[in-house]
N, C-alpha and C positions, 0 to 999 in steps of 0.2 A: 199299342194303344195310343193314338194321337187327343195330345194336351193343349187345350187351349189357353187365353191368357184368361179366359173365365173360370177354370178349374184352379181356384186358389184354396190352399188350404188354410191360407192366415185372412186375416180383417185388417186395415190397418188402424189402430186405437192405443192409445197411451195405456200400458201397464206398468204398475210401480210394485217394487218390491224391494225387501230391505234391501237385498242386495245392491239393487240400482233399478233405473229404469227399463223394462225392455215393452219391446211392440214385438207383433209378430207382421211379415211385411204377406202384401199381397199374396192371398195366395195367385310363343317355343336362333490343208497340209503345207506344216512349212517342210520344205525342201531338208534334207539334212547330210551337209559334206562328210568328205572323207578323211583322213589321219588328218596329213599333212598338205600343205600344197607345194609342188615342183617350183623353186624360185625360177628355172630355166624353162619353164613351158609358156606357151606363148597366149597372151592374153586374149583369153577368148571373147571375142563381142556378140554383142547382142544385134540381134536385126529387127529390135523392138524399136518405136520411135523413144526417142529421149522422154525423158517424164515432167513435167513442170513441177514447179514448186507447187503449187496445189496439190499435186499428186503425190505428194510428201504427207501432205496432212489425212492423205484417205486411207495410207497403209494400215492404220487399226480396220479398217473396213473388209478386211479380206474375210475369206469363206468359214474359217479358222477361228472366225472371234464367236464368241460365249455369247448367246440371245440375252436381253436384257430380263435382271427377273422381274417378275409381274410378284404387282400389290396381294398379300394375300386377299380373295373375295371374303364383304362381310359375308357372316352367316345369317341367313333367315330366318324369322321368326319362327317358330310352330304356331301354328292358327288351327281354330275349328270355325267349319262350316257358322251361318248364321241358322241353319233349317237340318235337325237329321236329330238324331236319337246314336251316340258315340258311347260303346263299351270302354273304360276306363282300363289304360295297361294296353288295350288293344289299336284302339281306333286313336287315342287321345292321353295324350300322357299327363300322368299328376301335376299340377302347378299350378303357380296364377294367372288368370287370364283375364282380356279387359277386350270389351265392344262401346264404341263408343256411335252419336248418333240417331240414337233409337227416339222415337217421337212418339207420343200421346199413348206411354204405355204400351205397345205395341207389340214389344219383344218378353217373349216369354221363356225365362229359365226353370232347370230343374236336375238338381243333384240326388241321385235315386242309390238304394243300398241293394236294388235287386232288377228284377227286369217284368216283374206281375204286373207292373200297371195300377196298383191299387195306391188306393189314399194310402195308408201304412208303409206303402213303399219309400216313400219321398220323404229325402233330410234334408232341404232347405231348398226353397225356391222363390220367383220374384217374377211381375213384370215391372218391366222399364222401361224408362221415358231418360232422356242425357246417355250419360256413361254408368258402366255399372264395372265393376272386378267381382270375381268368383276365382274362388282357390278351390280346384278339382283336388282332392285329396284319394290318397292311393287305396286307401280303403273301400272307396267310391265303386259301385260298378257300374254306374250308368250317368253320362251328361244329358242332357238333353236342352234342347235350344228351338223356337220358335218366330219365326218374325224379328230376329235380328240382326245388330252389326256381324263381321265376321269378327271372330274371338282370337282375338291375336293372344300368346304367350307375352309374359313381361316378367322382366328381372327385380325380384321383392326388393335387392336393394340399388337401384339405378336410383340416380341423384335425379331433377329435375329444378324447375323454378316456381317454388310455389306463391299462389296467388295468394292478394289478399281483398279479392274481391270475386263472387260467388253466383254465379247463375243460379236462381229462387229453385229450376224445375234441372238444373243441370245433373242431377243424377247421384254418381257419386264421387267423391274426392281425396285421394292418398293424400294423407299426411306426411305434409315435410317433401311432399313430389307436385301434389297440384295445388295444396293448400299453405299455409302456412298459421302456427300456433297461434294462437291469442284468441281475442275477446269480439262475436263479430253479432251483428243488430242485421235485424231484418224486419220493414215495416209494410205496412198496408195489408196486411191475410187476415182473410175471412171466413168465416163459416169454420174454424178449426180446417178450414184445406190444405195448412201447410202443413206439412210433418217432416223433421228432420231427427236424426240417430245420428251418435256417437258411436263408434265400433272398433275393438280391438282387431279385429282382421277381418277377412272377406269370407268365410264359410258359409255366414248368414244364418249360424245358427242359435237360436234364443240366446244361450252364454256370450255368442258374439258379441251383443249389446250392453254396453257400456251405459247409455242415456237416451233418452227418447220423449217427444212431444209431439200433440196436433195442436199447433201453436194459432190464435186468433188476434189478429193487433199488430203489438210489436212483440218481436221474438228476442232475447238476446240467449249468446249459447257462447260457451268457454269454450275451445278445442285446446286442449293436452300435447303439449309435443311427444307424449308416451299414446295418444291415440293411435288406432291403425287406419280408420279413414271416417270424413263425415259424409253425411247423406241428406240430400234435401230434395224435397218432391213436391210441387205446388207451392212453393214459398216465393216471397218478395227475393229481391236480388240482397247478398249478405254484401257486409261492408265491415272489414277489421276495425274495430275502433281502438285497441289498445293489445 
C-alpha cells in the first residue's frame, strides 16, 4: 500500500506533560650461482653494452621487485534508496540513517512493525523538509521512504563541527555533530508556524521527545550537551547566544 506525505498519523501541536514536552510530528628471477667459483677460469664477458651510471640506479626496477601496496579502499556507506518500501534485516540493515535536502515537506518517512499497511501498523513516522536522521531498529520490519534524499548509514559516534547557528526550516541537527550545546534565540515566527523539539535520539517515537513548541515571536530554547538532536521546522534562523 503506497503512503503519502498526506497519510500522517500525528498533528503537529504542542503537548505537555509532566514528564516533559512531547508533540506528535506529522503524520551503512634473480639468477643464483654455484658452490665456488674456479679462480683459474677465465673471465667470462658479456656481449651486453656497458651499463651507465644511470642504470645503476634502475637495478631495484627489475621483474623481481614486490608491486607497491595499494591504500586500503574506504569503505562505503550503506544507503537506502530515497522511493521503495525496504524489509528490515533483509533489504536494510538496523542503524542510523540521515537524508539530507529534502524541500517544502516533501519526503515522507515510515518505520512500520508489520507489512498490513494499516494505521496500527506504523511506529513512528515524519515528512520533511532540511535533514532528517532515523535510527531503523532491528525490531523494525518495515522502512519505508517517499519523495526523498537517498538515506545514507552514519556512525552514532563520528565527531563533526558543530554549528552555532541554525537554518529556521533546516530540519534536523545532531548534537555535539551539527549543533553545538547552549542557549540559542530565534525571532520573527508567526502564526505559531515554528515548531521546534528537543530529542534524546532519532526513533521519533513520542518518549523520543524530550521538549517541544509551536513557538510565535521570539523562541528561545536550551539545548543539552546530554540531547540527541534538535529540530526545527518553519522557524527564524537560531543564533547561540550563550
Amino acid at each position: 500500500m503506497t503512503h503519502s506525505p498526506q497519510r500522517s498519523w500525528f498533528a503537529r501541536h504542542k503537548v505537555l506533560t509532566a514528564a516533559g514536552a512531547v508533540v506528535a510530528v506529522v503524520v551503512i628471477g634473480t639468477a643464483v650461482g654455484g658452490g665456488g667459483e674456479d679462480p683459474k677460469a677465465p673471465e667470462a664477458k658479456s656481449s651486453a653494452p656497458a651499463s651507465s651510471g644511470a642504470g645503476k640506479s634502475d637495478a631495484g626496477k627489475s621483474g623481481s621487485e614486490a608491486p607497491a601496496s595499494k591504500a586500503p579502499e574506504k569503505k562505503k556507506a550503506a544507503t537506502i534508496d530515497g522511493d521503495g518500501d525496504f524489509e528490515v534485516g533483509a533489504d536494510v540493515k538496523p542503524g542510523l540513517y540521515r537524508s539530507t535536502g529534502n524541500e517544502d515537506a516533501g519526503c515522507y518517512w515510515e518505520r512500520s512493525k508489520d507489512a498490513k499497511g494499516e494505521l496500527d501498523s506504523i511506529l513512528a513516522n515524519d515528512n520533511v523538509t532540511g535533514t532528517s536522521y532515523v535510527e531503523v531498529l532491528k525490531t523494525d520490519k518495515l522502512f519505508k521512504s517517499t519523495g526523498c534524499g537517498t538515506w545514507e548509514a552514519v556512525d552514532p559516534k563520528a565527531a563533526g563541527t558543530p554549528g552555532t547557528t541554525l537554518k529556521g526550516d533546516g530540519g534536523m541537527f545532531k548534537v555535539g555533530v551539527d549543533v553545538a550545546p547552549g542557549t540559542y534565540r530565534s525571532t520573527g515566527n508567526k502564526d505559531a508556524g515554528c515548531y521546534w523539539e528537543r530529542s534524546k535520539d532519532a526513533a521519533h517515537g513520542i518518549n523520543s521527545i524530550l521538549a517541544n513548541d509551536n513557538a510565535t515571536g521570539t523562541a528561545i530554547v536550551r539545548i543539552g550537551a546530554k540531547d540527541g538532536y534538535f529540530k526545527s521546522v518553519g522557524c527564524g534562523d537560531w543564533t547561540k547566544t550563550s
